[in-house]
N, CA, C and O atoms as a Tripos MOL2 file, in Angstrom:
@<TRIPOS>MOLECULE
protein
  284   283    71     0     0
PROTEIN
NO_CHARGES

@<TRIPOS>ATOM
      1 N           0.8230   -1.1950    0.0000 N.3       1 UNK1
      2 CA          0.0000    0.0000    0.0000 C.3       1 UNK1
      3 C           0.8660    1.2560    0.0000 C.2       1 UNK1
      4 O           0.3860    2.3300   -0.3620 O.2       1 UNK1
      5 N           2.3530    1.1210    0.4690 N.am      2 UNK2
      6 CA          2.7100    2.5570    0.8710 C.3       2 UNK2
      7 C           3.4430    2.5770   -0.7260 C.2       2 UNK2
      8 O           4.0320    3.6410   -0.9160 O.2       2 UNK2
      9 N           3.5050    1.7790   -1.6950 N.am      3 UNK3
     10 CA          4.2400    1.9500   -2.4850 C.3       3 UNK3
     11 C           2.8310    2.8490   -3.8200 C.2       3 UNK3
     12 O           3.0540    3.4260   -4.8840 O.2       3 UNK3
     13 N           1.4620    2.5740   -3.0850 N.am      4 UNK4
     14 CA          0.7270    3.1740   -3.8890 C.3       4 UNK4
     15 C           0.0260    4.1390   -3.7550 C.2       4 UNK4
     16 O          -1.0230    4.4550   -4.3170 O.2       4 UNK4
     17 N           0.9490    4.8920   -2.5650 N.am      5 UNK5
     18 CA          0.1150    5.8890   -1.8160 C.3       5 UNK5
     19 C          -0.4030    6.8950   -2.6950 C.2       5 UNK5
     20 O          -1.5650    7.2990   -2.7420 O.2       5 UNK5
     21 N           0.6410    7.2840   -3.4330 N.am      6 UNK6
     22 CA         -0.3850    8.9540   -3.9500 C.3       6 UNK6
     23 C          -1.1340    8.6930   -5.1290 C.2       6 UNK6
     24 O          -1.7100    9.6420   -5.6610 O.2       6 UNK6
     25 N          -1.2280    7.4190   -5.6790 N.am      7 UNK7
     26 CA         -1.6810    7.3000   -6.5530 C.3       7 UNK7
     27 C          -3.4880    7.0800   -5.5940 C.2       7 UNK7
     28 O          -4.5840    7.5860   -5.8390 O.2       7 UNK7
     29 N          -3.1710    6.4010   -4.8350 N.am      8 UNK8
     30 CA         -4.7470    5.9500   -3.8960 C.3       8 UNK8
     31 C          -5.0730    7.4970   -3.3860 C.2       8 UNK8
     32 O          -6.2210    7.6400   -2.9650 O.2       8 UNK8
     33 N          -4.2980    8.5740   -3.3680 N.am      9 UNK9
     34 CA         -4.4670   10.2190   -2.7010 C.3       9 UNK9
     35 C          -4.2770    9.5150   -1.2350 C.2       9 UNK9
     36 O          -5.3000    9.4040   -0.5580 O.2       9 UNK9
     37 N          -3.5430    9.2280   -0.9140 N.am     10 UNK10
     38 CA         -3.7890    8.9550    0.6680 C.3      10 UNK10
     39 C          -2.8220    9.4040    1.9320 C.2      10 UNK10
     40 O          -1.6310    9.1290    1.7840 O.2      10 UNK10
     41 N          -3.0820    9.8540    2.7670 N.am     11 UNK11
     42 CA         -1.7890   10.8420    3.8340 C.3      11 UNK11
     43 C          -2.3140   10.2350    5.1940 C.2      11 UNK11
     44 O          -3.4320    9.7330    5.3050 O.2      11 UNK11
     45 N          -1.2930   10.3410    6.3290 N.am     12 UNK12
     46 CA         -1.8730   10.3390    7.6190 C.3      12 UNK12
     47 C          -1.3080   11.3940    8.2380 C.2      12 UNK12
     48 O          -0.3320   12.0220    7.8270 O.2      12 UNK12
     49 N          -2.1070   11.6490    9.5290 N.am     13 UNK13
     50 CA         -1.7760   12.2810   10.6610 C.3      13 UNK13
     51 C          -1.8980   11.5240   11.6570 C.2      13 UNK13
     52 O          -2.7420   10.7110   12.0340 O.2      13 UNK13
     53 N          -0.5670   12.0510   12.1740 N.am     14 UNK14
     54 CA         -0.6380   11.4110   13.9400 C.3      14 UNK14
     55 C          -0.2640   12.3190   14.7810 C.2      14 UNK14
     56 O           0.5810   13.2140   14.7710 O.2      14 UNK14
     57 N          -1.4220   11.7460   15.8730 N.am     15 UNK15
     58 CA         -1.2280   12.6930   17.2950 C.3      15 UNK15
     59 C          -1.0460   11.5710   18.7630 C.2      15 UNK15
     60 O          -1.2860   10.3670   18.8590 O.2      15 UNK15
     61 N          -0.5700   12.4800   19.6920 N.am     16 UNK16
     62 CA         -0.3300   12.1450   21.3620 C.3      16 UNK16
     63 C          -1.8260   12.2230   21.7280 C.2      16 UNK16
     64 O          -2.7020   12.9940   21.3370 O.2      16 UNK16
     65 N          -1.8480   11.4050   22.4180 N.am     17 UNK17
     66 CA         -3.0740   11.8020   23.1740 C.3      17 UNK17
     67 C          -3.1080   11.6840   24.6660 C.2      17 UNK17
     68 O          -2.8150   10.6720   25.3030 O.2      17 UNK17
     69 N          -3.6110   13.1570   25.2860 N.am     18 UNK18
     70 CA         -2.8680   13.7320   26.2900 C.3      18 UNK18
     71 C          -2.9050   12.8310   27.4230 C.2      18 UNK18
     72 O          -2.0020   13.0380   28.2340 O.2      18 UNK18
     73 N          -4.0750   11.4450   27.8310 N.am     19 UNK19
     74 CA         -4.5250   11.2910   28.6440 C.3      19 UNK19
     75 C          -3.3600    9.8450   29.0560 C.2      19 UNK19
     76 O          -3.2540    9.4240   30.2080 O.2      19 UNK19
     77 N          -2.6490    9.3100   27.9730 N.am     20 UNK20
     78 CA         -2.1570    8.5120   28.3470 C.3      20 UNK20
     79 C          -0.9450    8.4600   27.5300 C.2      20 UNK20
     80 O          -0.2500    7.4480   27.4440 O.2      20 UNK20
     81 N          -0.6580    9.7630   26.8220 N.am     21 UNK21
     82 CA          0.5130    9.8840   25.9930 C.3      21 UNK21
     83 C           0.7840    8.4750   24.8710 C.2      21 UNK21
     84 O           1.8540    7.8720   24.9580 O.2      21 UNK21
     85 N           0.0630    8.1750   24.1710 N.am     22 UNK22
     86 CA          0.0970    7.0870   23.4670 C.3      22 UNK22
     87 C          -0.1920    7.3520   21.8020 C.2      22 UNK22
     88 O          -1.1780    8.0580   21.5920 O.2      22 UNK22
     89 N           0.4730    6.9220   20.7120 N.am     23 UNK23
     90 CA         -0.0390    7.7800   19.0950 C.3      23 UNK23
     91 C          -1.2390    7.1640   18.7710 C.2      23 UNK23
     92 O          -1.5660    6.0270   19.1120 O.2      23 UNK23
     93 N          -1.7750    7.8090   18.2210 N.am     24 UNK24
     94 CA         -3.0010    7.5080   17.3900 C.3      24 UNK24
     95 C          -2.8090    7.9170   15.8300 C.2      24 UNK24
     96 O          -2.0650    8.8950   15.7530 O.2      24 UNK24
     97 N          -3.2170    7.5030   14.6820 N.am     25 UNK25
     98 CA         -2.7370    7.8240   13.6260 C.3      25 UNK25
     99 C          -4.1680    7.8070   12.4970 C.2      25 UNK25
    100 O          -4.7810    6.7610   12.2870 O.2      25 UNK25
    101 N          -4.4970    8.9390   11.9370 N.am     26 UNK26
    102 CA         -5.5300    8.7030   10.6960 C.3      26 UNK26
    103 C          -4.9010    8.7470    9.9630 C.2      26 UNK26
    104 O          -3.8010    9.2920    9.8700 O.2      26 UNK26
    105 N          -5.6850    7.9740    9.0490 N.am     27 UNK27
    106 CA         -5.1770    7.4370    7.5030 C.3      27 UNK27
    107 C          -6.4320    7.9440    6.2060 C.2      27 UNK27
    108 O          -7.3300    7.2120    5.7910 O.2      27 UNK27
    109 N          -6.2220    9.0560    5.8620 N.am     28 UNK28
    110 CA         -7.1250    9.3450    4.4960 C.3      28 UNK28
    111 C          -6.8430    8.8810    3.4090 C.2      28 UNK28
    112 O          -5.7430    8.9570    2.8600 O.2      28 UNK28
    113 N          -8.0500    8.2310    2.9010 N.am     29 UNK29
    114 CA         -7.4360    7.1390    1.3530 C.3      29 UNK29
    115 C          -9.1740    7.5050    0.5530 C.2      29 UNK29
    116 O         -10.3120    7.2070    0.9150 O.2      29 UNK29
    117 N          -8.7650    8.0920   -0.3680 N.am     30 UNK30
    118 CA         -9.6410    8.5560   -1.3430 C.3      30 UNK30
    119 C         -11.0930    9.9520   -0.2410 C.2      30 UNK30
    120 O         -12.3200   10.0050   -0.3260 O.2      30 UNK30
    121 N         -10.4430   10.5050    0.3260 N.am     31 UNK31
    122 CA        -11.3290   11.6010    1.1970 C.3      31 UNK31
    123 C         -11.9680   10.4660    2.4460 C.2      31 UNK31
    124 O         -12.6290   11.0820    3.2820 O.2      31 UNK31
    125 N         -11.9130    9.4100    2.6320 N.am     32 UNK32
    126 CA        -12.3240    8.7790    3.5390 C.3      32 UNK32
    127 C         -11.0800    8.5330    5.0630 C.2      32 UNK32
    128 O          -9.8570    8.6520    4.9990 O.2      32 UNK32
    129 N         -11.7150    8.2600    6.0150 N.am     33 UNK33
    130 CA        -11.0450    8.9570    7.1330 C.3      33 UNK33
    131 C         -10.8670    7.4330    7.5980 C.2      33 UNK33
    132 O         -11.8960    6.7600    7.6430 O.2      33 UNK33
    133 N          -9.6120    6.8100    7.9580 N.am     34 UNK34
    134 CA         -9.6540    5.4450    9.0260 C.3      34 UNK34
    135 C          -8.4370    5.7820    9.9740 C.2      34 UNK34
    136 O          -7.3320    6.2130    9.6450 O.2      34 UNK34
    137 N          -8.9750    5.4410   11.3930 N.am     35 UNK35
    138 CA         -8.5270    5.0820   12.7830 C.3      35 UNK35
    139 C          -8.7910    4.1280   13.4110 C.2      35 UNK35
    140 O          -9.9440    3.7340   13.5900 O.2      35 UNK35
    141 N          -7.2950    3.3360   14.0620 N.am     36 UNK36
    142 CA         -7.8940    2.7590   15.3620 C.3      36 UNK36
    143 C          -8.0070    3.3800   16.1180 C.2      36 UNK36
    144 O          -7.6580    4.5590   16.0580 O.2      36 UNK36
    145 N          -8.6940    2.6830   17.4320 N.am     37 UNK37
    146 CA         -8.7980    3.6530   18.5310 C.3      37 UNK37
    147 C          -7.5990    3.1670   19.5990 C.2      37 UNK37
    148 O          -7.3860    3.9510   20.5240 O.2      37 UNK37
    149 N          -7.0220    2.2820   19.5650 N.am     38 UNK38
    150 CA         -6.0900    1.3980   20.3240 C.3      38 UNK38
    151 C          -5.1290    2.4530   20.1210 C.2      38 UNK38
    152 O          -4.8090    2.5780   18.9390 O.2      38 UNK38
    153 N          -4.4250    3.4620   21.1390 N.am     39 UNK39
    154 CA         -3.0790    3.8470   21.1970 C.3      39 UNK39
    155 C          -1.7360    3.1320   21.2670 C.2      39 UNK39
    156 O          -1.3100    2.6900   22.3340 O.2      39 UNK39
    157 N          -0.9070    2.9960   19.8250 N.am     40 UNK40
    158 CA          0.1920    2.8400   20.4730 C.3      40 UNK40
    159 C           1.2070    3.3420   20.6640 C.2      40 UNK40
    160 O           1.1090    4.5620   20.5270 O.2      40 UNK40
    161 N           2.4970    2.9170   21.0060 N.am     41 UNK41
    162 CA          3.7590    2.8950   21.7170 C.3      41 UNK41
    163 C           4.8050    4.3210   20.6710 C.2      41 UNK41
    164 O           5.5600    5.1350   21.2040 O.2      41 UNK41
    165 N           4.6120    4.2580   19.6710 N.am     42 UNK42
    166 CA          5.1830    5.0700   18.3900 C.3      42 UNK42
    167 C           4.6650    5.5130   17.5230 C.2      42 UNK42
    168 O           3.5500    4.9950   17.4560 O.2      42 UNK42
    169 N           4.8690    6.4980   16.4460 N.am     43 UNK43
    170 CA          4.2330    6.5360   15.0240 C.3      43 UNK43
    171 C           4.3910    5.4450   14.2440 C.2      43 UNK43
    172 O           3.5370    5.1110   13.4220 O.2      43 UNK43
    173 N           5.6340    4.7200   14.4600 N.am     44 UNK44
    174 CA          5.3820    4.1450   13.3580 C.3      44 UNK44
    175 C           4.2680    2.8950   13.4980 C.2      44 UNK44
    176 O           3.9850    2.2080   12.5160 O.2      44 UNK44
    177 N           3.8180    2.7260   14.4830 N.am     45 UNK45
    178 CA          3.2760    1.5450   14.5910 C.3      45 UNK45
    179 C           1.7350    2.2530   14.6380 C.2      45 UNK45
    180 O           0.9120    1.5000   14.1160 O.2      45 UNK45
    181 N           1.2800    3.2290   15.0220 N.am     46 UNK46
    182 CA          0.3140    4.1680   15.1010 C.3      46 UNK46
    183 C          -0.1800    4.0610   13.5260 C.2      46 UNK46
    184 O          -1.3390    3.7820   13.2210 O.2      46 UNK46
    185 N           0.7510    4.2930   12.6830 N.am     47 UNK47
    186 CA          0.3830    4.2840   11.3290 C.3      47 UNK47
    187 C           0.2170    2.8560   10.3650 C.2      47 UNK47
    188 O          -0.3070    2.8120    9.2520 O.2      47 UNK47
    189 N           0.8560    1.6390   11.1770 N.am     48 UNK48
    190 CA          0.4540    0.7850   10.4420 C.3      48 UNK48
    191 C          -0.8630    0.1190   10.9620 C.2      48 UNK48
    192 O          -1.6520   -0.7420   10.5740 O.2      48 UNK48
    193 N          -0.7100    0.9190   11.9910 N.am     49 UNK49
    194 CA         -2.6960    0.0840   12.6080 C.3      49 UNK49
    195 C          -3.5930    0.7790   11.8730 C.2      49 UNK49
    196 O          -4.6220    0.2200   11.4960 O.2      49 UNK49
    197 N          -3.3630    1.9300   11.6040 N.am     50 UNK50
    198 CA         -4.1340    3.0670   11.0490 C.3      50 UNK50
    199 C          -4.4740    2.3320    9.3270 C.2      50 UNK50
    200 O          -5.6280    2.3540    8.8980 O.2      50 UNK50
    201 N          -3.6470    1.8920    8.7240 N.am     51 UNK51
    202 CA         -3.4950    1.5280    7.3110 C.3      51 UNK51
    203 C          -4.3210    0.2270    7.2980 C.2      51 UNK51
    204 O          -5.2550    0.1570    6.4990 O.2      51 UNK51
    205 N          -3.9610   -1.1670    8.4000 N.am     52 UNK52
    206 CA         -4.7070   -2.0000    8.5480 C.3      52 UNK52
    207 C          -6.2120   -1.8030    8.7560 C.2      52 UNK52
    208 O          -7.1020   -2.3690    8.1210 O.2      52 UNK52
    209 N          -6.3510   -0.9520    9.6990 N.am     53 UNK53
    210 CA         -7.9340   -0.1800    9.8650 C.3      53 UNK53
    211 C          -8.6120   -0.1810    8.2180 C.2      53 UNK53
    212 O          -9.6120   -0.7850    7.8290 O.2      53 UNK53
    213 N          -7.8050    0.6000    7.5370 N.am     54 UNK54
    214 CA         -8.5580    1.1000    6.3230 C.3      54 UNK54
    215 C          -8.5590   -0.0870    5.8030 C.2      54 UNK54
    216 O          -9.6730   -0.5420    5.5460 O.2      54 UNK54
    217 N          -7.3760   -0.9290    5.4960 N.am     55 UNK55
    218 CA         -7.7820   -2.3770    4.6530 C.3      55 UNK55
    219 C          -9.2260   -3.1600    5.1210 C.2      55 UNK55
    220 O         -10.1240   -3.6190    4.4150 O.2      55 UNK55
    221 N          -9.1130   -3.1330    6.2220 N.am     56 UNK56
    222 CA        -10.4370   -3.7770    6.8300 C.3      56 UNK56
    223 C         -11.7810   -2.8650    6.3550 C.2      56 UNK56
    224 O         -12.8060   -3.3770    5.9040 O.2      56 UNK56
    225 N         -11.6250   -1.7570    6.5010 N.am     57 UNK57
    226 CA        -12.6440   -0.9610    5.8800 C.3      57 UNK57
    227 C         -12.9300   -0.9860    4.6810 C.2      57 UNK57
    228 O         -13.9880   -1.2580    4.1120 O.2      57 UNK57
    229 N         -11.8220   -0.6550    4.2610 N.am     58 UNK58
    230 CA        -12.0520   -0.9610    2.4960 C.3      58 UNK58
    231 C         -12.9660   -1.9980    1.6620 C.2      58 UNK58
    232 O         -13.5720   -1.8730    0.5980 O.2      58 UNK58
    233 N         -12.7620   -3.5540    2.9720 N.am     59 UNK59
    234 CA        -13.0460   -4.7710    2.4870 C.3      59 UNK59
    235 C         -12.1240   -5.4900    1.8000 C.2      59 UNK59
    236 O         -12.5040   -6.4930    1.1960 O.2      59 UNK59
    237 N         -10.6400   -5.0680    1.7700 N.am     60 UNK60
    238 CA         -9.1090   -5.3970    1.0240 C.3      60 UNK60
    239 C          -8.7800   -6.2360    1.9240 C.2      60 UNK60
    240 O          -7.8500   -6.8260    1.3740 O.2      60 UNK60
    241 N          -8.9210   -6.7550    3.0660 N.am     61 UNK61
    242 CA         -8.1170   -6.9280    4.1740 C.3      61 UNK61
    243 C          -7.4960   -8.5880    3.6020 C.2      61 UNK61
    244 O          -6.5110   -9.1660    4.0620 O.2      61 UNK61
    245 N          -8.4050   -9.0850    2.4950 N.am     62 UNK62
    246 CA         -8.0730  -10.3020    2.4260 C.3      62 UNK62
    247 C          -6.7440  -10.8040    1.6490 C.2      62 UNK62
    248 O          -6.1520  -11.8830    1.6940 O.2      62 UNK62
    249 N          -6.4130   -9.2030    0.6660 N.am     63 UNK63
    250 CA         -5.3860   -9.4180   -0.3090 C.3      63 UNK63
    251 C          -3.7560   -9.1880    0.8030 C.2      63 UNK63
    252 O          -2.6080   -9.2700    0.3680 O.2      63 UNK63
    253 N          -4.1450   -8.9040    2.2260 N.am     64 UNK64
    254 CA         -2.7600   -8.7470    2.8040 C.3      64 UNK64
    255 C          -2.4510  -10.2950    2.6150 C.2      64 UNK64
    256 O          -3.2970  -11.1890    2.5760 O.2      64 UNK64
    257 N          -1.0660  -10.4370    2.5040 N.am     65 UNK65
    258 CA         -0.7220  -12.1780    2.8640 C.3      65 UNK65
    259 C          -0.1210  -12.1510    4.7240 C.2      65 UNK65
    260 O           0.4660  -11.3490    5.4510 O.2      65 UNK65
    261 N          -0.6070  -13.3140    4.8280 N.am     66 UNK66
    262 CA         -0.4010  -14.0850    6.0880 C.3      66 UNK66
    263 C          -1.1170  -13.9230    7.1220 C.2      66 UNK66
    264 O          -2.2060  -13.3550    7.0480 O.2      66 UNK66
    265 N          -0.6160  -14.4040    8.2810 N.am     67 UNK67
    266 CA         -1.8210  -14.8610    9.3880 C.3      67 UNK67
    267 C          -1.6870  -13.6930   10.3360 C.2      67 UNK67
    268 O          -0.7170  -13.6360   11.0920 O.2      67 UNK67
    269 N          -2.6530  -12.7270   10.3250 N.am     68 UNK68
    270 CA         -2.4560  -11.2120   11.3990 C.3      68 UNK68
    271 C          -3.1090  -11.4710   12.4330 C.2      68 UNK68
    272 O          -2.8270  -10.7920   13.4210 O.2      68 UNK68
    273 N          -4.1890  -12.5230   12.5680 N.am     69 UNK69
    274 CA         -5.3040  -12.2000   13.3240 C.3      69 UNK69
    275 C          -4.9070  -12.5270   14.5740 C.2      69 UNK69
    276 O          -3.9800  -13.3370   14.5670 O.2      69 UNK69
    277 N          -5.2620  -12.2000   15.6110 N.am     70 UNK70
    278 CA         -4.5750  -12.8160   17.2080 C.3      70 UNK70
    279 C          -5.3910  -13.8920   17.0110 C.2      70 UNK70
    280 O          -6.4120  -13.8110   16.3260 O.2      70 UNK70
    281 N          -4.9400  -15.1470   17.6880 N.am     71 UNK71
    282 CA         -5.6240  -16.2170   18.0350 C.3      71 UNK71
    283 C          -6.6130  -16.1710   19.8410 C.2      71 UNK71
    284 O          -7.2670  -17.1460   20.2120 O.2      71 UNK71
@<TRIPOS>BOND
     1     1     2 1
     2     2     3 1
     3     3     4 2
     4     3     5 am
     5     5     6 1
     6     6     7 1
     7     7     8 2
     8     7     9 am
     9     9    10 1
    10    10    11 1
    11    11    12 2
    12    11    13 am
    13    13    14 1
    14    14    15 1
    15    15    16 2
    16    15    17 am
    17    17    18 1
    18    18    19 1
    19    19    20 2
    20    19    21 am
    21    21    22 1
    22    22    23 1
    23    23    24 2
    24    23    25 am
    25    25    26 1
    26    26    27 1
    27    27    28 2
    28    27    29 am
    29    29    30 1
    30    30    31 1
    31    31    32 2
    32    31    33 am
    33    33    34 1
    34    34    35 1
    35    35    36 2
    36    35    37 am
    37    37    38 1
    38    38    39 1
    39    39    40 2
    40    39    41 am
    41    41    42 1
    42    42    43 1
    43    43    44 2
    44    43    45 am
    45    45    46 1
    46    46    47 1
    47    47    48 2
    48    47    49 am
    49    49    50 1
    50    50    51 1
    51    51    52 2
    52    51    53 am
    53    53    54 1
    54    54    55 1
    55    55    56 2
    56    55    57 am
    57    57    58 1
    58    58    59 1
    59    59    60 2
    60    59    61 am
    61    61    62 1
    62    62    63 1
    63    63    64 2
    64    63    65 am
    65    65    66 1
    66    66    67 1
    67    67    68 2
    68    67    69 am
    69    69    70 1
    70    70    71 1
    71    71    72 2
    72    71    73 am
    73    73    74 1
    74    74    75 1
    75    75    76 2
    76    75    77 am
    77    77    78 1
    78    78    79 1
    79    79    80 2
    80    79    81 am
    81    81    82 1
    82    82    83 1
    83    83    84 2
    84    83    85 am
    85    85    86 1
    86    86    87 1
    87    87    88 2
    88    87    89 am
    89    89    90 1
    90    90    91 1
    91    91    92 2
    92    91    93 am
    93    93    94 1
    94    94    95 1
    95    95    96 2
    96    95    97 am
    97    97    98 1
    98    98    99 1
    99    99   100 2
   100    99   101 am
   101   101   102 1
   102   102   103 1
   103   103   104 2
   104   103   105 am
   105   105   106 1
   106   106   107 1
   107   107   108 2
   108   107   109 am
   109   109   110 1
   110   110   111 1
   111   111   112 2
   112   111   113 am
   113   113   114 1
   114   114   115 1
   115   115   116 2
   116   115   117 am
   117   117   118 1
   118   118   119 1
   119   119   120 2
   120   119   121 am
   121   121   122 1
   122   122   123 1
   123   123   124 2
   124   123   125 am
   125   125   126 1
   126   126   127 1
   127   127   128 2
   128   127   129 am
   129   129   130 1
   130   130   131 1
   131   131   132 2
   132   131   133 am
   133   133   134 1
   134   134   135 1
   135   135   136 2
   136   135   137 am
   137   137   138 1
   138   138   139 1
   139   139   140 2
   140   139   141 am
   141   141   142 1
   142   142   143 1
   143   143   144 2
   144   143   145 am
   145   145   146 1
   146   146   147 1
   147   147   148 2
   148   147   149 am
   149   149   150 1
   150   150   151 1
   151   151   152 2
   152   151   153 am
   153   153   154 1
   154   154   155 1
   155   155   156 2
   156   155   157 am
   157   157   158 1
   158   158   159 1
   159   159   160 2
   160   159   161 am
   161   161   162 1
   162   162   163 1
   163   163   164 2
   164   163   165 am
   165   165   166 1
   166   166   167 1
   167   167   168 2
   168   167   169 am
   169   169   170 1
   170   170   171 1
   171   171   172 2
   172   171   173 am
   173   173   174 1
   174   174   175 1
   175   175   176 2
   176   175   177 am
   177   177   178 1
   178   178   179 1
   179   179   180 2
   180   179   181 am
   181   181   182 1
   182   182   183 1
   183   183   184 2
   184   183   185 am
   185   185   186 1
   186   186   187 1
   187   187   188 2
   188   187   189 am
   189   189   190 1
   190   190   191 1
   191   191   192 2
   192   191   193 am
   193   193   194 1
   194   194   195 1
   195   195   196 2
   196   195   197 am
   197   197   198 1
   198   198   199 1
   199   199   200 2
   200   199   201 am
   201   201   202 1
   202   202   203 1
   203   203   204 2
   204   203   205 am
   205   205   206 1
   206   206   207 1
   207   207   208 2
   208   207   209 am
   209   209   210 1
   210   210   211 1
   211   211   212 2
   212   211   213 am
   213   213   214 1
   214   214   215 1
   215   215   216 2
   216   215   217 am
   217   217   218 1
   218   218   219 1
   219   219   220 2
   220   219   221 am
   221   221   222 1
   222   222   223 1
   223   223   224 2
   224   223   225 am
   225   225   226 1
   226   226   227 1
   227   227   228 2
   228   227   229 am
   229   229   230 1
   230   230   231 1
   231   231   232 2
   232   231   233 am
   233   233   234 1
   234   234   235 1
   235   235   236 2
   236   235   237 am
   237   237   238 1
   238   238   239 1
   239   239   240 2
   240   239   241 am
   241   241   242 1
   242   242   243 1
   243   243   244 2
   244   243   245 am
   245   245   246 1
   246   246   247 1
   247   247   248 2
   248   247   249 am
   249   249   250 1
   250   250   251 1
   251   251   252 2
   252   251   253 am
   253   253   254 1
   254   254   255 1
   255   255   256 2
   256   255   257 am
   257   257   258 1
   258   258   259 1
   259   259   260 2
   260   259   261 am
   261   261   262 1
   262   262   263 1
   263   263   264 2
   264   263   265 am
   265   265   266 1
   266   266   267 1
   267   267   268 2
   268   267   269 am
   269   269   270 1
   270   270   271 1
   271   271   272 2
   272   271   273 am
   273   273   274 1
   274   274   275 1
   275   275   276 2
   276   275   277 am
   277   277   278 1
   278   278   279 1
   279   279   280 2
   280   279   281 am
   281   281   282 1
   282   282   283 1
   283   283   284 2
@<TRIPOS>SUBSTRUCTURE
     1 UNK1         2 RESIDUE 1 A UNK
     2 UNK2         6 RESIDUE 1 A UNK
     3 UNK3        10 RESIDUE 1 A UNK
     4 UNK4        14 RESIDUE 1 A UNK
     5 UNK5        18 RESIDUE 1 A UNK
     6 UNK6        22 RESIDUE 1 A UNK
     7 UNK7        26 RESIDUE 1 A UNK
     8 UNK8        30 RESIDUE 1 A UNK
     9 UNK9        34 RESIDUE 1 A UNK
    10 UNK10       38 RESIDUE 1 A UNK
    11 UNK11       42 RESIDUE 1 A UNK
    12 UNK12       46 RESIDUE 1 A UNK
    13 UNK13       50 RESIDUE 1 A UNK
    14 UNK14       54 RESIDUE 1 A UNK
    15 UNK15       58 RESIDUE 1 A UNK
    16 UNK16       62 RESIDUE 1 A UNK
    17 UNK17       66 RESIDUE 1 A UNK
    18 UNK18       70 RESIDUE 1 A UNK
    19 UNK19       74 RESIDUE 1 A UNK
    20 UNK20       78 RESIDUE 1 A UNK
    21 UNK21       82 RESIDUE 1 A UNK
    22 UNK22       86 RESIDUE 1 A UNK
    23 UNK23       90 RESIDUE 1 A UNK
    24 UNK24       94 RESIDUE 1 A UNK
    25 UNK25       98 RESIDUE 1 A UNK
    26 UNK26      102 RESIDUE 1 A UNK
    27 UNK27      106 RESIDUE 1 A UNK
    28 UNK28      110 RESIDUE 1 A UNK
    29 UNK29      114 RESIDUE 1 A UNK
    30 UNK30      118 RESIDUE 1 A UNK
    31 UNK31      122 RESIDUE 1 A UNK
    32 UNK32      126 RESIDUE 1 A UNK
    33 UNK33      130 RESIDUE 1 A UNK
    34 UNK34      134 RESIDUE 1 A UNK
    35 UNK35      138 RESIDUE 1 A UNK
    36 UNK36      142 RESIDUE 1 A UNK
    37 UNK37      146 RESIDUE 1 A UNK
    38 UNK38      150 RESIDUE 1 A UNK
    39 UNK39      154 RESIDUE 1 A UNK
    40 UNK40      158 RESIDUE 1 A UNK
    41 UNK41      162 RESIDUE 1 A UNK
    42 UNK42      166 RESIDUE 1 A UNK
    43 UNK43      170 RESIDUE 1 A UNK
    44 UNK44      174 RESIDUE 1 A UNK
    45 UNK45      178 RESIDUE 1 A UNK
    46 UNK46      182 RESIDUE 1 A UNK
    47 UNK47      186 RESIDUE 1 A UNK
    48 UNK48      190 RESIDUE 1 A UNK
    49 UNK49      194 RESIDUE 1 A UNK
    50 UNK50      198 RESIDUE 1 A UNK
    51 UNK51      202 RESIDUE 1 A UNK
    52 UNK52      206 RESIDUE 1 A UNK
    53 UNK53      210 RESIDUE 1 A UNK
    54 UNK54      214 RESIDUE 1 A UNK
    55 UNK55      218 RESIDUE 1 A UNK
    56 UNK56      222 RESIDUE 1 A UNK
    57 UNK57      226 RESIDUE 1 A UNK
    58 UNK58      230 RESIDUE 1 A UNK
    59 UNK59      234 RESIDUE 1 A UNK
    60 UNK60      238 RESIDUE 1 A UNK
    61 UNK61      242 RESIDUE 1 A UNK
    62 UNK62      246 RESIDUE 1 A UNK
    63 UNK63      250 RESIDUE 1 A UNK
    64 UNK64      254 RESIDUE 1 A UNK
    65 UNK65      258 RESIDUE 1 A UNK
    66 UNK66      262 RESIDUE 1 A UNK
    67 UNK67      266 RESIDUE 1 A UNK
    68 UNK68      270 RESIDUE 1 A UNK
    69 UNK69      274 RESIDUE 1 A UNK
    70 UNK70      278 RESIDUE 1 A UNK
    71 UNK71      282 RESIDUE 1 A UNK
């Protein structure tokens, strides 16, 4: 996905959030808005939950390869 970003128009923002200092990250992909709500530990990981969010939204989630799901 990140190799098709601007072609999909897609950017994030990430913020702290004050209450437990933890990132949160939106992901806009075609004017549509995806977040988790789960804070984590960094941006960078803030942003790949954020990207997974949208795959799941999208209804793409199936073309990721391998096994993500927690057991």
């Amino acid at each position: 996905m990140l190799n098709h970003r601007k072609s999909l128009g897609a950017h994030n923002l990430a913020h702290v959030r004050r209450e437990d200092k933890r990132f949160v990250s939106t992901i806009c992909v075609n004017d549509k808005k995806y977040r988790s709500i789960v804070g984590q530990p960094n941006v960078r990981m803030s942003e790949q939950v954020a990207a997974l969010a949208a795959l799941h939204g999208m209804n793409i989630r199936c073309r990721l390869e391998g096994n993500w799901e927690e057991d």
